[in-house]
C-alpha positions in Angstrom: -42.7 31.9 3.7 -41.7 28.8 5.5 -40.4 28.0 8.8 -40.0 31.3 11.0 -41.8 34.3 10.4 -45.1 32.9 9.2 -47.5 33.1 12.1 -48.3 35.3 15.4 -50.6 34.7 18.2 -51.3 37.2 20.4 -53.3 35.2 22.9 -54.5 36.6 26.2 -57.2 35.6 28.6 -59.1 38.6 29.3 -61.4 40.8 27.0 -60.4 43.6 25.2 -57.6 45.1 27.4 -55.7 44.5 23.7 -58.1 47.4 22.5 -56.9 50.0 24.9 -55.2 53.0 23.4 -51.8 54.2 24.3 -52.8 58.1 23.5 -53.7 57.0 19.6 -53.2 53.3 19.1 -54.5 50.1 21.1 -52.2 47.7 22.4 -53.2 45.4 20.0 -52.1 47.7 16.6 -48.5 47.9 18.8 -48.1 44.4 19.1 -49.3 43.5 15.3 -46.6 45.9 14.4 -43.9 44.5 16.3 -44.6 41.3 14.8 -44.4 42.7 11.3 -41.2 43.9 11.7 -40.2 40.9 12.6 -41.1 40.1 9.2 -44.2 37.7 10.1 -46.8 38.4 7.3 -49.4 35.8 8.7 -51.3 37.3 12.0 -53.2 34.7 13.5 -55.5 36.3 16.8 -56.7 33.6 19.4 -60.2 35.6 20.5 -63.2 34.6 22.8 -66.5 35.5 23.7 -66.6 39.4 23.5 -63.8 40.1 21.7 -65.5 40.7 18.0 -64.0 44.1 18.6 -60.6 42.6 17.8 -61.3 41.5 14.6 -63.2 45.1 14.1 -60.3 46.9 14.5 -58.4 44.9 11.8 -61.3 44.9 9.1 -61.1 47.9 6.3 -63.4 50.7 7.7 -63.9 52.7 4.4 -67.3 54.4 5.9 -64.3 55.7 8.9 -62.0 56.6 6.0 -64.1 58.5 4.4 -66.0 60.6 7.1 -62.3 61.5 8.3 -61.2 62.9 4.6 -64.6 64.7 4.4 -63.6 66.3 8.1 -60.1 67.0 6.3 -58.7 64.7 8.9 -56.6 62.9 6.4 -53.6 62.0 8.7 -56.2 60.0 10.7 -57.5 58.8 7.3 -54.3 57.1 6.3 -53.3 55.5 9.6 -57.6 54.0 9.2 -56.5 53.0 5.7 -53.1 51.2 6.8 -53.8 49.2 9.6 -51.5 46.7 8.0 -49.5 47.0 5.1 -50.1 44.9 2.2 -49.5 41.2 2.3 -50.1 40.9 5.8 -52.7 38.5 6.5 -55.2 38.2 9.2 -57.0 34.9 11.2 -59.1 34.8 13.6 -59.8 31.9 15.8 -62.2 31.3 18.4 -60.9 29.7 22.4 -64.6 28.4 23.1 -63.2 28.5 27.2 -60.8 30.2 28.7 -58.7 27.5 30.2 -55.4 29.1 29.5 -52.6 30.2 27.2 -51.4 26.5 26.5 -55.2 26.1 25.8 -55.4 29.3 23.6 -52.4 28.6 21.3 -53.4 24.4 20.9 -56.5 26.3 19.7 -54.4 27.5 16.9 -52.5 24.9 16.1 -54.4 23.8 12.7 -54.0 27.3 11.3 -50.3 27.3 12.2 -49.7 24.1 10.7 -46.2 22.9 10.8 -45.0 25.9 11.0 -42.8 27.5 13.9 -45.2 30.5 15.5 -44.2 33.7 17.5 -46.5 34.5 20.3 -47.5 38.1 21.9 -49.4 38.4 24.6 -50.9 42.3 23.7 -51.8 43.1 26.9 -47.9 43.7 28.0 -46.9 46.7 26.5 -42.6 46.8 25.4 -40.4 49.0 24.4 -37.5 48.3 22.7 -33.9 49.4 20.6 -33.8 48.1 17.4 -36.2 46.3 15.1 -38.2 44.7 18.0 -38.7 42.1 20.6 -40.0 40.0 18.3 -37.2 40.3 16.0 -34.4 39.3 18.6 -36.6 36.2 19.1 -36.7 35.5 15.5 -32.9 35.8 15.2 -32.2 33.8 17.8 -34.8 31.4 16.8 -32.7 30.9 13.1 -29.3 30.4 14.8 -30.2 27.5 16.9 -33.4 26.5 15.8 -35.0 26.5 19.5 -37.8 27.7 20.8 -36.9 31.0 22.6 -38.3 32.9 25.7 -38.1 36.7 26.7 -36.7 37.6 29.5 -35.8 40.0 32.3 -34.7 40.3 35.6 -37.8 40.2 38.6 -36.4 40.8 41.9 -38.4 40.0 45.3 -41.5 38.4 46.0 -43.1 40.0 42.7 -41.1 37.0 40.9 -44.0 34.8 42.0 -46.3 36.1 39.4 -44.1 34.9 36.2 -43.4 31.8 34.2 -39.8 31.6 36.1 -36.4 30.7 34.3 -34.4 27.0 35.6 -31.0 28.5 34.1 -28.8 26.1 32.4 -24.6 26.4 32.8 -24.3 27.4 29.3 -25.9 31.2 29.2 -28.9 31.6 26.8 -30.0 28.1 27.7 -32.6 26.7 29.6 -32.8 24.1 32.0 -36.8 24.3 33.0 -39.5 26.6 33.3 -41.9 27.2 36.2 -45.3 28.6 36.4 -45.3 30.6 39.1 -43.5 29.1 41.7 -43.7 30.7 45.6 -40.6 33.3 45.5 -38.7 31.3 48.0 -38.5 28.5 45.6 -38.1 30.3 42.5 -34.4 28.9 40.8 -33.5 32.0 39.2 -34.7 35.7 39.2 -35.1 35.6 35.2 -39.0 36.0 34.3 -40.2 35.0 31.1 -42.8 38.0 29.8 -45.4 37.7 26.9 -42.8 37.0 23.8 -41.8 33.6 22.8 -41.3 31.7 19.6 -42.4 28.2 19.2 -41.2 24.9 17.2 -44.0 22.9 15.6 -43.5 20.1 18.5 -45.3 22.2 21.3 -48.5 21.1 19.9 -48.2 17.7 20.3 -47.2 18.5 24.1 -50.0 20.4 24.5 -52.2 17.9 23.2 -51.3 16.0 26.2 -50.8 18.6 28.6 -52.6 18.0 31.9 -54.2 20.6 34.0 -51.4 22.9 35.8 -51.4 26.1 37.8 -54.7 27.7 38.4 -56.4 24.7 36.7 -55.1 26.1 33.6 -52.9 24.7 30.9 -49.8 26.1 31.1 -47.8 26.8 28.2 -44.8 27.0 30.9 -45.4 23.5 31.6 -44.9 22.8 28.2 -41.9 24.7 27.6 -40.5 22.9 30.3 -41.1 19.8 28.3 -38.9 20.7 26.2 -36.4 22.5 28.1 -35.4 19.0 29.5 -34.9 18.3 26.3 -32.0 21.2 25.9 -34.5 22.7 23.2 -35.2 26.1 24.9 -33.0 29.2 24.6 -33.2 32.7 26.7 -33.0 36.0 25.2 -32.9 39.3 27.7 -35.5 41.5 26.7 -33.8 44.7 25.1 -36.3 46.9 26.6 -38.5 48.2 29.0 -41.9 45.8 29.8 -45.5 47.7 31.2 -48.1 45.4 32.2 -51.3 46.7 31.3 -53.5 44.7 33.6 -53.8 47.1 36.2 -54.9 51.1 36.3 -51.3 51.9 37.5 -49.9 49.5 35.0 -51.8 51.5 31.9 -51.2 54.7 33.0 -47.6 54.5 33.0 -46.9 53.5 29.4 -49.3 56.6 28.4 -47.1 58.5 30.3 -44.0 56.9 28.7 -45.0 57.8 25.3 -46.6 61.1 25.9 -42.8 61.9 27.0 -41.1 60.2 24.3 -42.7 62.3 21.9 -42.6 65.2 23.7 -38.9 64.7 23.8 
């Protein structure tokens, strides 16, 4: 499969928060999902120092299978068995430091080729209508060809903590992008969350990419490479975004679910 649709990186900088459940699934399973139905079959995980676990949770675990079909657990045995459905591949690579997301996805870049790549960052939890997050990116994506950001609305001094939106007049397009700018000087309330989809040429800025905020490299500073370039679209996230990096922050999408199938 060429062009869109080929690769995913769920990159984050902390260790297994990914492998937290929401009641019966980790984050990580929710995001791999959401990145099948948009149709990517190649799953590429940028992982680090502790985080074997990932790749754990992705292998085949026949010994699990089977001690759940001996207990007579067989629902639980078939959601073991089909972690992914079939031709869904998996990579793994390794982030030897943790100097950022830019960092984490140039990591990536020879397993992602020339290809155009979605990313997910799996420790934001999303809901959605429709087919997915990732699937709004990717559509957008083949209209226009440019690389796309997820959005929403961040009102008040919380804006400060986000990758921050310099609109453009024509709506959907994107001027700039700043890494967390003090809320006074932020240019627009719109926050860009952990979905984007790339074009090939972000490697080749990140290559390059100095040292930004936090003495990170910032794949904002990179996206606003090429946002001066009128190569960057927004798309409004159709949804509702948790941010699992907090106890209040994990609890409430738990909650959310528990309801939504209670309902």
């Amino acid at each position: 499969m060429a062009g869109f649709g080929t690769r995913f990186l769920p990159a984050t900088k902390a260790m297994p928060k990914e492998l937290l459940p929401i009641i019966d699934k980790p984050l990580i399973q929710f995001a791999a999902e959401e990145a099948v139905a948009a149709g990517i079959d190649t799953l590429i995980f940028v992982t680090g120092r502790n985080k074997r676990a990932i790749e754990d949770h992705f292998d085949n675990n026949q010994e699990l299978e089977m001690a759940l079909r001996a207990k007579g657990k067989d629902e639980q045995a078939i959601m073991v068995k089909n972690i992914l459905p079939a031709g869904v591949e998996c990579i793994f690579v390794r982030q030897p430091e943790q100097l950022g997301l830019g960092h984490a996805i140039a990591c990536a870049e020879r397993a992602v080729g020339n290809d155009s790549s979605a990313v997910l960052l799996a420790d934001d939890f999303l809901t959605y209508e429709g087919a997915g997050v990732t699937a709004d990116l990717a559509r957008s994506f083949k209209a226009s060809g440019k690389t796309q950001l997820s959005v929403m609305e961040v009102n008040g001094p919380e804006i400060s903590k986000y990758g921050v939106v310099v609109p453009n007049r024509k709506l959907g397009s994107v001027a700039g992008h700043l890494e967390k700018p003090k809320a006074e000087d932020a240019p627009s309330n719109l926050a860009s969350i952990g979905r984007y989809a790339l074009t090939p040429d972000i490697f080749d800025i990140l290559r390059n990419q100095p040292i930004g905020v936090e003495g990170e490299i910032q794949l904002a500073d990179a996206i606003n490479i090429q946002a001066a370039n009128n190569a960057v679209e927004a798309v409004t996230l159709n949804g509702r975004r948790f941010d699992c990096g907090s106890v209040q922050g994990y609890l409430d999408p738990i909650m959310h679910v528990a309801e939504r199938r209670k309902r």
